[in-house]
C-alpha positions as CSV (number, residue, x, y, z in Angstrom):
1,X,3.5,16.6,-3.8
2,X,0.5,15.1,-5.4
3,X,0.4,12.3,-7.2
4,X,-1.9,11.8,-10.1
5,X,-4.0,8.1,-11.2
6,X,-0.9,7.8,-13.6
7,X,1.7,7.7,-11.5
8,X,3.2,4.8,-9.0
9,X,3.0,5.8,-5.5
10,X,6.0,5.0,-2.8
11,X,4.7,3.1,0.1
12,X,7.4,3.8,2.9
13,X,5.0,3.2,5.6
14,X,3.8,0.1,4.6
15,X,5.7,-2.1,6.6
16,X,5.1,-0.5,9.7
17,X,1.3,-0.4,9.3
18,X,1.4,-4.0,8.2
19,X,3.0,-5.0,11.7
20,X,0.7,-2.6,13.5
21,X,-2.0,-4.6,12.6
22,X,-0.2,-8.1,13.0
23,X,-0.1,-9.0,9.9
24,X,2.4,-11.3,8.3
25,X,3.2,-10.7,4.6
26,X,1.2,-13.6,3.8
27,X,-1.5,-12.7,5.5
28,X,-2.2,-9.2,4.3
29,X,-1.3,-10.6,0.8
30,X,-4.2,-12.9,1.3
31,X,-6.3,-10.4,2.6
32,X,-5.8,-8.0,-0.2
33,X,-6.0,-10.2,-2.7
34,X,-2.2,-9.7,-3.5
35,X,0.5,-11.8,-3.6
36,X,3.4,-11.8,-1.4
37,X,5.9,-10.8,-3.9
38,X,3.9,-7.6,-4.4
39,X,3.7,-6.8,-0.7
40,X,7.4,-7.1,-0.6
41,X,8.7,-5.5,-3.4
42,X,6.3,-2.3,-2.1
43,X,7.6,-2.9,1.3
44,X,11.7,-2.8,0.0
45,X,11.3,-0.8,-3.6
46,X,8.7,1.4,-2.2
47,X,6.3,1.2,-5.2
48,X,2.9,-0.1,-6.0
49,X,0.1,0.2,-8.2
50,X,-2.8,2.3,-7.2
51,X,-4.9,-0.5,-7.3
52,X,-2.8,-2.5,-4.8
53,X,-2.7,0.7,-2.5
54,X,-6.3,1.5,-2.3
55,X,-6.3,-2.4,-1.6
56,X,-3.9,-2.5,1.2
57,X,-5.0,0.6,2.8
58,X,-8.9,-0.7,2.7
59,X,-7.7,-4.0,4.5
60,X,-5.3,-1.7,7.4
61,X,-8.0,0.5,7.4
62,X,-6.1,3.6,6.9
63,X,-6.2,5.9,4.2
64,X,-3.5,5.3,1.1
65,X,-1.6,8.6,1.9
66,X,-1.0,7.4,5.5
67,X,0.9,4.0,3.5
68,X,2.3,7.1,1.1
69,X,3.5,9.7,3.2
70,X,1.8,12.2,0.6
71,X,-1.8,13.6,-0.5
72,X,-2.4,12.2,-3.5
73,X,-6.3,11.9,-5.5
74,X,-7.6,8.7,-7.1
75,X,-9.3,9.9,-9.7
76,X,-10.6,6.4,-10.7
């Protein structure tokens, strides 16, 4: 499935990436320029902004379909 800009992407992969790279929720919240609610409402709900994804995925350095689990485009 692809998801379009428009649409909210599910982040199931988040939290393991997070603790790959030792970081705390804080800390990658910091990093990203996120807060920490945001980190864990993607890490328990699943969902997130594009904006926050390209974000987090920049600061694991992994691409935002390895956090998604899908191919998706960022038309933006």
């Amino acid at each position: 499935m692809t998801s379009t800009t428009g649409s909210v992407p599910r982040t199931p992969h988040l939290e393991r990436y997070r603790k790959w790279r030792a970081f705390s929720q804080a800390d990658l919240a910091r990093a990203a320029g996120l807060s920490q609610r945001t980190i864990f409402t993607a890490e328990h709900d699943g969902s997130i902004s594009l904006r926050s994804l390209r974000k987090l995925a920049e600061v694991l350095d992994v691409e935002p379909s390895d956090l998604t689990g899908e191919q998706w485009h960022d038309d933006a």
